[in-house]
C-alpha positions as CSV (number, residue, x, y, z in Angstrom):
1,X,0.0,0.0,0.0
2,X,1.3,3.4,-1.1
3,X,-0.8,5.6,0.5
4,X,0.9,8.8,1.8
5,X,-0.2,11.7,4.0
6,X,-0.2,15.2,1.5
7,X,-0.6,18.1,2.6
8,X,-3.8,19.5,2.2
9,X,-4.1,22.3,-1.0
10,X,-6.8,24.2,0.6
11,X,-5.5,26.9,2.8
12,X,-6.9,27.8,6.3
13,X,-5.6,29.3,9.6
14,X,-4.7,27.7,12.6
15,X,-7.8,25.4,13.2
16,X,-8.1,21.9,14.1
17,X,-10.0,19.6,11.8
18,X,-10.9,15.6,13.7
19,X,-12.5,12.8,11.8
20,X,-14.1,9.8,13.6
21,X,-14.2,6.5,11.7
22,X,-14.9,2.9,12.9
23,X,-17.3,0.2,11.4
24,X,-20.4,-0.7,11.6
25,X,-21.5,-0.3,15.4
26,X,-18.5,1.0,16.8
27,X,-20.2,3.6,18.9
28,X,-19.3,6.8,16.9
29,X,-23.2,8.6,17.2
30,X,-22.4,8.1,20.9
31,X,-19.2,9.5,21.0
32,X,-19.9,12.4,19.0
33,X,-22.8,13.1,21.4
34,X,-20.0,13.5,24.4
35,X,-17.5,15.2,22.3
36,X,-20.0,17.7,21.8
37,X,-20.8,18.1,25.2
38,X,-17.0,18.4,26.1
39,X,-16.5,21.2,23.4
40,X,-18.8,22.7,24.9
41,X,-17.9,22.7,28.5
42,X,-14.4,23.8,27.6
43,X,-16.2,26.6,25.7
44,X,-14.4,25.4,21.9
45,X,-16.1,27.0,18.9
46,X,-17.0,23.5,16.6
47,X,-18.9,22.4,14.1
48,X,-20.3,18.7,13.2
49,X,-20.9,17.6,10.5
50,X,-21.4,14.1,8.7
51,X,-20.6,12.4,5.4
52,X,-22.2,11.1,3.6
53,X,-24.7,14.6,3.5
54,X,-24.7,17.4,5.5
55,X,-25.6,19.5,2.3
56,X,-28.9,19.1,0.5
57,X,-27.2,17.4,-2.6
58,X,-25.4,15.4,-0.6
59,X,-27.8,13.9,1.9
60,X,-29.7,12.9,-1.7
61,X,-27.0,11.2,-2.6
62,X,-26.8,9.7,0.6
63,X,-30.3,8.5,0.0
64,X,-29.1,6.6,-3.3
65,X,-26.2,5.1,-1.5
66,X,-28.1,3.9,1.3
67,X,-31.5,2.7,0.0
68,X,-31.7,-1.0,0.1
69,X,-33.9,-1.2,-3.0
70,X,-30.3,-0.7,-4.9
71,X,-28.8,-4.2,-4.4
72,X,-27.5,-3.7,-8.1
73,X,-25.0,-0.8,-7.2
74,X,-21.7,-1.1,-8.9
75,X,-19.0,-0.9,-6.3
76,X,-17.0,1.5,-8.8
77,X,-20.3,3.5,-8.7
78,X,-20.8,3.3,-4.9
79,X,-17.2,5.2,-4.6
80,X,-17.8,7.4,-6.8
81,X,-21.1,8.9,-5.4
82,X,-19.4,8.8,-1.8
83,X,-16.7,10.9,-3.5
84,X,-19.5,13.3,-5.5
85,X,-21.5,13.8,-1.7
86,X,-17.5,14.1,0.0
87,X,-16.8,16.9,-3.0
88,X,-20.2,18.8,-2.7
89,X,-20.5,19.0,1.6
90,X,-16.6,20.4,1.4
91,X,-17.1,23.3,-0.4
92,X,-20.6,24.0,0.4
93,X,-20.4,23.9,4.2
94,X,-16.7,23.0,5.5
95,X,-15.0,25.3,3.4
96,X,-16.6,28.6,4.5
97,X,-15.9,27.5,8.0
98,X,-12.5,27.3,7.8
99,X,-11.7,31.1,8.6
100,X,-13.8,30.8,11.3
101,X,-11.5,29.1,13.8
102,X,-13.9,26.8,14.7
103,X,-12.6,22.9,15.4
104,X,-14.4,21.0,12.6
105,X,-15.6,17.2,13.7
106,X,-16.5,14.7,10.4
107,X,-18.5,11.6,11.3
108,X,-16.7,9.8,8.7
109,X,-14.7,11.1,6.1
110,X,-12.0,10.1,3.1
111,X,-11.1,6.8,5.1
112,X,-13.9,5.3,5.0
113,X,-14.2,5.2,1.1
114,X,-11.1,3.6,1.2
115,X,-11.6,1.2,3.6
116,X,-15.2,0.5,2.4
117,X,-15.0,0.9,-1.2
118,X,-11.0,0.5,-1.7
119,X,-10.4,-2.2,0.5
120,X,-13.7,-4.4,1.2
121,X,-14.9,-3.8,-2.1
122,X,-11.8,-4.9,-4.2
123,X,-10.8,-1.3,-5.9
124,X,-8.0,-0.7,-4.3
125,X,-6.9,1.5,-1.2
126,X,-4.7,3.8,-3.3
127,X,-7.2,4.4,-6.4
128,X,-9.9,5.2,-3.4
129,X,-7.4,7.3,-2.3
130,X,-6.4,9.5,-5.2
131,X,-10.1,9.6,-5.9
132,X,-10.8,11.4,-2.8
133,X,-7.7,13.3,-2.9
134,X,-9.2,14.7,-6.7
135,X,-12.3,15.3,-5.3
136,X,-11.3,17.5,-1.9
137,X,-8.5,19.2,-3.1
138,X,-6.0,17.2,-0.9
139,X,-8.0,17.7,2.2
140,X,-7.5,15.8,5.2
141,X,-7.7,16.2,9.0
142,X,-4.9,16.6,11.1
143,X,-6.2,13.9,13.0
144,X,-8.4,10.6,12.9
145,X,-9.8,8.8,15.7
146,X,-10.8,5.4,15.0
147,X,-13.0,3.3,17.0
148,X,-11.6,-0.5,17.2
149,X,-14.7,-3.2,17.9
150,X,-14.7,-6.3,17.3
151,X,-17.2,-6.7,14.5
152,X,-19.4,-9.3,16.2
153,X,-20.3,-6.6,19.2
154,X,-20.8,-4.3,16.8
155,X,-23.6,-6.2,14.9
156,X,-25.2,-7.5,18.4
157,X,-25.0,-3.2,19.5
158,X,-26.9,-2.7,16.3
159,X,-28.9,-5.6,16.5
160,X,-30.0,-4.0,20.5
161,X,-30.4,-0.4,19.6
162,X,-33.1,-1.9,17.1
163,X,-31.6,1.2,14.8
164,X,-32.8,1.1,10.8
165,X,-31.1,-1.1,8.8
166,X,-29.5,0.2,5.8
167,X,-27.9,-1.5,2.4
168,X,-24.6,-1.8,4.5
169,X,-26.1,-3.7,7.3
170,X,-27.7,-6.5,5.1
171,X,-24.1,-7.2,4.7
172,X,-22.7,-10.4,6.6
173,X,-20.5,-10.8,9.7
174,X,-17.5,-12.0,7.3
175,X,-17.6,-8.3,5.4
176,X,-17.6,-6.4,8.8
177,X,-14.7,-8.3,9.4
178,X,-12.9,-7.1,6.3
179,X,-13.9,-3.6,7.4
180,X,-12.0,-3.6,10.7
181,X,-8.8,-5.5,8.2
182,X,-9.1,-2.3,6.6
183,X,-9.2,0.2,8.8
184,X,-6.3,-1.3,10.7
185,X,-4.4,-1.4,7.5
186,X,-5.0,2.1,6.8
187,X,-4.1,2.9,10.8
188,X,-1.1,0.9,10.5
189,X,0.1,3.2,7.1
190,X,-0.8,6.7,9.0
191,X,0.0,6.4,12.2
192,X,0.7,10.1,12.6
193,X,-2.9,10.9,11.8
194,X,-4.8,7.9,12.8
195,X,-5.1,7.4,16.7
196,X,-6.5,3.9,17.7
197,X,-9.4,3.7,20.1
198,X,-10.4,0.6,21.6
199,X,-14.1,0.7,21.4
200,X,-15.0,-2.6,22.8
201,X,-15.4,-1.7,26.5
202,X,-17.8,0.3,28.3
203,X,-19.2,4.0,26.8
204,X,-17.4,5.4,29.5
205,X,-14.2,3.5,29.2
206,X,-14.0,4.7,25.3
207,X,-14.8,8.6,26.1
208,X,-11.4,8.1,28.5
209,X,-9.9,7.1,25.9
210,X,-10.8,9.9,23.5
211,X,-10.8,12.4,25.9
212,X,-6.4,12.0,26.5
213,X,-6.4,12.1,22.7
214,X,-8.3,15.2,22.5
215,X,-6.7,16.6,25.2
216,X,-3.4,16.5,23.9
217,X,-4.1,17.3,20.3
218,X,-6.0,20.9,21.4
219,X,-3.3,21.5,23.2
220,X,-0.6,21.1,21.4
C-alpha cells in the first residue's frame, strides 16, 4: 500500500480539523454526542458535520447510497457517489468554516471510502485514495480517531439499539470483518494521523480514551 499523508491544498488558519471513523457499530453517534458536550464545556467554537450529506445534494446522494432497493450498485459507482457527496458538503459547508476558527468534527470522512470501497470492495486503497484526494483538493484532517470493535459486538450493538437497517447492514458478519482489516491497515500506514481507540469496553471506558487524545491534540 502506497498511501501517503499530503498536505492539504486548501489553505486555512490555525484550526483543528478531527475525523471519527470505525465500522459498523463501533459507537461513533455516541461519542460524538459527548465530544459535543466536552466542546462545549471547555467553551471550543466546533462544528459537526457528517458524510455522507450534510448539504442538500449530498444527503440525496446519501439516500441513493443507502437505500436497500439498490442491491445492483456497482462498487465503482458506490465510490464514486461517496466521493460526489464528499466533493459537494466540502465546499458548500466545511470550506466557509474554515476562517472561522472553529474545530471542525466529520463523522466519517476520506477513510472510510477507502476502507469501504477500496479495500472491502476490491478497488484498491490507493485508487480510493487519489479519488478522494481529486475530489477535496488534498483535504484531510490533522487527525483521525478510530474506534476498534470487534465486528461481532458491533452487529449484536446494532442488533439492541433496534436502529434502521441500511444497504450496508444487510451485509454479513465476514464483510464487517474485512472492514475492521481495513481500517487497521489504513491505521497501521498513517499512524501520525490515525489514533486507535479501543471501542470494545464500556461508553465510559471509550470517552477516557478519547478524551487523553483530545486533550493533547487541542493543546498542542
Amino acid at each position: 500500500m502506497r498511501l501517503e499523508e499530503k498536505k492539504r491544498v486548501i489553505k486555512m488558519k490555525q484550526q483543528h480539523i478531527i475525523s471519527i471513523e470505525g465500522g459498523d457499530g463501533s459507537g461513533k453517534t455516541t461519542l460524538i454526542k459527548r465530544i459535543e458536550a466536552y466542546f462545549l464545556h471547555r467553551k471550543i467554537p466546533y462544528m459537526i458535520t457528517r458524510e455522507p450529506g450534510g448539504v442538500r445534494i449530498s444527503e440525496a446522494i446519501r439516500d441513493i447510497i443507502l437505500d436497500t432497493r439498490y442491491t445492483e450498485m456497482d462498487y465503482k459507482t458506490e465510490a464514486l457517489l461517496y466521493a460526489a457527496a464528499r466533493r459537494q458538503h466540502l465546499r458548500e459547508k466545511v470550506i466557509p468554516q474554515l476562517e472561522t476558527g472553529k474545530v471542525i468534527l466529520f463523522d466519517r470522512y476520506v477513510d472510510s471510502s477507502v476502507v469501504y470501497q477500496g479495500y472491502v470492495r476490491g478497488i484498491g486503497m490507493d485508487e480510493v485514495y487519489q479519488m478522494n484526494l481529486f475530489a477535496t483538493e488534498g483535504f484531510l484532517p490533522e487527525l483521525t480517531l478510530l474506534l476498534d470493535v470487534d465486528p461481532a459486538t458491533g452487529l449484536r450493538r446494532i442488533a439492541d439499539n433496534d436502529r434502521q437497517e441500511d444497504r450496508l447492514d444487510k451485509e454479513g458478519e465476514s464483510f464487517h470483518r474485512r472492514v475492521r482489516e481495513g481500517y487497521l491497515k489504513l491505521a497501521e500506514a498513517c499512524p501520525d494521523r490515525i489514533k486507535l481507540v479501543d471501542a470494545n469496553g464500556t461508553e465510559e471506558e471509550v470517552y477516557r480514551q478519547v478524551v487523553a487524545i483530545l486533550d493533547d491534540f487541542l493543546e498542542a
